[in-house]
C-alpha positions as CSV (number, residue, x, y, z in Angstrom):
1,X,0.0,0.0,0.0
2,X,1.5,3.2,-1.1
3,X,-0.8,5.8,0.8
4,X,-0.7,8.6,-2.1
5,X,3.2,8.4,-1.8
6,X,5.0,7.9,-5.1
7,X,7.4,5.0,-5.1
8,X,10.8,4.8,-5.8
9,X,11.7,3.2,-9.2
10,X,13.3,0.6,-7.5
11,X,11.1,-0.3,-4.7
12,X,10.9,-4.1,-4.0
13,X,8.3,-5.1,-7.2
14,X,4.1,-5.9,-6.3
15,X,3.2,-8.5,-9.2
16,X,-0.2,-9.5,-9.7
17,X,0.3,-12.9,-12.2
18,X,-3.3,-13.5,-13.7
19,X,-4.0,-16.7,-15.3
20,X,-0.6,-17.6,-13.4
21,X,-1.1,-21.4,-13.8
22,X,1.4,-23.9,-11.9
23,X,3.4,-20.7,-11.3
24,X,5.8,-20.9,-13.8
25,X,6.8,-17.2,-14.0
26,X,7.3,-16.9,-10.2
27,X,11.1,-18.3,-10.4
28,X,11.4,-15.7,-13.2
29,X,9.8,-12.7,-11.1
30,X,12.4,-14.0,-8.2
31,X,15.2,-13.5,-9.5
32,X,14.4,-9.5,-11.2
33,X,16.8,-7.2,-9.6
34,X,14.4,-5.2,-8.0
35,X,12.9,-8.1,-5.7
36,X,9.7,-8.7,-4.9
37,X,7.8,-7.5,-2.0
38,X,4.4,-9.0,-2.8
39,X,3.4,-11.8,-5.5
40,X,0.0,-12.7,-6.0
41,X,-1.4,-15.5,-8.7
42,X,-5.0,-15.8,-10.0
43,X,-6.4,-18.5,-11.7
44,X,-9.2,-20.3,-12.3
45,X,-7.5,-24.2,-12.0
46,X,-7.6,-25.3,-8.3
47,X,-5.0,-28.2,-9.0
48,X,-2.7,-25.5,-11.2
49,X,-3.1,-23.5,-8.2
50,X,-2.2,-26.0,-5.5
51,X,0.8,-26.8,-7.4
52,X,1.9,-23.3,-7.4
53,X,1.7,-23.5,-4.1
54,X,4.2,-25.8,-3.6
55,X,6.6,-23.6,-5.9
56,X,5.9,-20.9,-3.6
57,X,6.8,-22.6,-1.1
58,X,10.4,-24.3,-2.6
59,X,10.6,-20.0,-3.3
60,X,10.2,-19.5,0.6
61,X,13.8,-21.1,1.0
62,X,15.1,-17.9,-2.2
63,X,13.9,-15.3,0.1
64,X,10.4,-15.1,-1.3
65,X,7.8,-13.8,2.0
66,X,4.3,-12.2,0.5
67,X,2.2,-15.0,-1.9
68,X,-0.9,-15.4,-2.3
69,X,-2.7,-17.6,-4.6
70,X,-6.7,-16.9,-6.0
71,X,-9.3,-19.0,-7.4
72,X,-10.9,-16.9,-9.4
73,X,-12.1,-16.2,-13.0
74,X,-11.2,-12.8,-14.0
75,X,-14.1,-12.8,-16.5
76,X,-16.7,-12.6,-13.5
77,X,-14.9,-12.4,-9.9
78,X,-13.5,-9.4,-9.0
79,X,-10.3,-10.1,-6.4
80,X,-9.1,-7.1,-3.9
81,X,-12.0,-4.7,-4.9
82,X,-16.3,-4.9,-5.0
83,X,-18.2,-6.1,-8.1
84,X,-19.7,-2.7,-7.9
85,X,-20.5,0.5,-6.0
86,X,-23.6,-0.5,-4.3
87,X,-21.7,-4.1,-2.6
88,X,-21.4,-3.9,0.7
89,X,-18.1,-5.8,1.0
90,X,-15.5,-7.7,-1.0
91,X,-16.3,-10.9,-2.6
92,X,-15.2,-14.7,-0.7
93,X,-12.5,-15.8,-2.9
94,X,-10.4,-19.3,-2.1
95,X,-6.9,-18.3,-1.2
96,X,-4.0,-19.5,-0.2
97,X,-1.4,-17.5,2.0
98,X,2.5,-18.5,2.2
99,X,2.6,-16.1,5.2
100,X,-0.2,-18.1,6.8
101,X,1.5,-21.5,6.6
102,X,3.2,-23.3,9.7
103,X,6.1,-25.6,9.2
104,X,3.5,-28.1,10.3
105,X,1.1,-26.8,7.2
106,X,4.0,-27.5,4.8
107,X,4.1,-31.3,5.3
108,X,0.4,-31.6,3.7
109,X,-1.1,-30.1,0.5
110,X,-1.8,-26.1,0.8
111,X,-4.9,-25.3,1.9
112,X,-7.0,-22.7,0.2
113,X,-10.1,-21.3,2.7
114,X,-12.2,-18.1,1.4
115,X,-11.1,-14.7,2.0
116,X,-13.1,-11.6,1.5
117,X,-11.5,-10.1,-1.4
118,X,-9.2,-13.4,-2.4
119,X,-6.4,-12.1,-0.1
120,X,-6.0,-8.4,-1.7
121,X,-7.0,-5.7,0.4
122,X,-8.5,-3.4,-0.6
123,X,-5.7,-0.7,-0.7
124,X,-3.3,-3.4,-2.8
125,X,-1.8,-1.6,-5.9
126,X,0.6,-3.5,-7.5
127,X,3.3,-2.6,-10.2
128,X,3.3,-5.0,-12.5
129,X,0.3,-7.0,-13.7
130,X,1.5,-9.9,-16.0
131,X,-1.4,-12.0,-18.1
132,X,0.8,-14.6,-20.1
133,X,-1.0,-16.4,-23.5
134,X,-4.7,-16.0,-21.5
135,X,-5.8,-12.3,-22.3
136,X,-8.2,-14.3,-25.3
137,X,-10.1,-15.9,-22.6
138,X,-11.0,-12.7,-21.3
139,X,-12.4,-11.4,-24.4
140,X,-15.1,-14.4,-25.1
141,X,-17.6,-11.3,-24.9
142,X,-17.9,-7.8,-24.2
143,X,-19.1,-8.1,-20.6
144,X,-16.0,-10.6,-19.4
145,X,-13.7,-8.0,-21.4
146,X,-15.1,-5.1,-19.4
147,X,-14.9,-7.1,-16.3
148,X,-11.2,-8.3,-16.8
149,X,-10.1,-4.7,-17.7
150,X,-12.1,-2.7,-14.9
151,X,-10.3,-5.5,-12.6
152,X,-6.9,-4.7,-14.1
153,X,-7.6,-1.0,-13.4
154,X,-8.3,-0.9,-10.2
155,X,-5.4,-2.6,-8.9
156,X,-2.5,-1.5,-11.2
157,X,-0.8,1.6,-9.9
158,X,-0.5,4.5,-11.6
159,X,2.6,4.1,-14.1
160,X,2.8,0.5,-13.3
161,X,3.0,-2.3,-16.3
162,X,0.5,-4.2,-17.9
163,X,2.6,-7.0,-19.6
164,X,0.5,-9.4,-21.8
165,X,1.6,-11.6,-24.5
166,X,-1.3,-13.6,-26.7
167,X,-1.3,-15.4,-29.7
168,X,-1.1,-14.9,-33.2
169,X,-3.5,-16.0,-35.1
């Protein structure tokens, strides 16, 4: 949370990672020279999920803190902010917290439980938000596409980076 103050240019990184999968781009987010601070994934595969999860936590040992993982498709669900002006609070989202977990916790499968906006609060900006070869699944029709984007908004900071890559066709 940045409170209205501008950020230094190289502040530890906050990287939102939608349609993150098994995690895959975490290692390459790791080992950026500006660090990261806070990394959270959304996604909409439980078992991809769980499986990043376990990354995450091999990342724990490479200095990695703040994770988060989200079920959650970015089409409808809105993680870290209300579906609209009238909701009274933040929509239950299954999440998963690396800062949560026990060494005990770590000996079984992660556990994701439902959290009132899918772990972001709702001051979370983050500086990067990365959407690898999924964007097209967004765009299925004008409503999901005005969803995903009103999502992305909300919870990039002012000059941060979008960074999507889609196919060709």
């Amino acid at each position: 949370n940045s409170k209205g103050k501008k950020r230094s240019w190289n502040s530890p990184l906050r990287v939102l990672d939608l349609a993150c999968g098994k995690g895959g781009d975490l290692g390459k987010w790791m080992i950026h020279p500006r660090k990261v601070e806070n990394y959270v994934g959304v996604d909409v595969a439980r078992g991809s999920l769980i499986d990043a999860a376990i990354r995450a936590r091999q990342m724990s040992k490479r200095g990695l803190r703040r994770c988060t993982f989200t079920l959650a498709d970015l089409g409808v669900d809105v993680p870290g902010r209300k579906r609209s002006a009238n909701a009274m609070r933040m929509q239950q989202l299954q999440t998963w917290n690396l800062q949560d977990e026990t060494s005990v916790d770590q000996k079984s499968d992660p556990v994701f439980i439902g959290r009132e906006g899918g772990g972001i609060d709702e001051t979370d900006k983050f500086d990067v938000v990365s959407i690898q070869f999924a964007i097209h699944y967004m765009m299925s029709t004008r409503k999901r596409a005005r969803r995903f984007f009103h999502t992305v908004s909300s919870l990039l900071e002012i000059g941060g980076n979008l960074i999507a890559t889609t196919i060709d066709a």
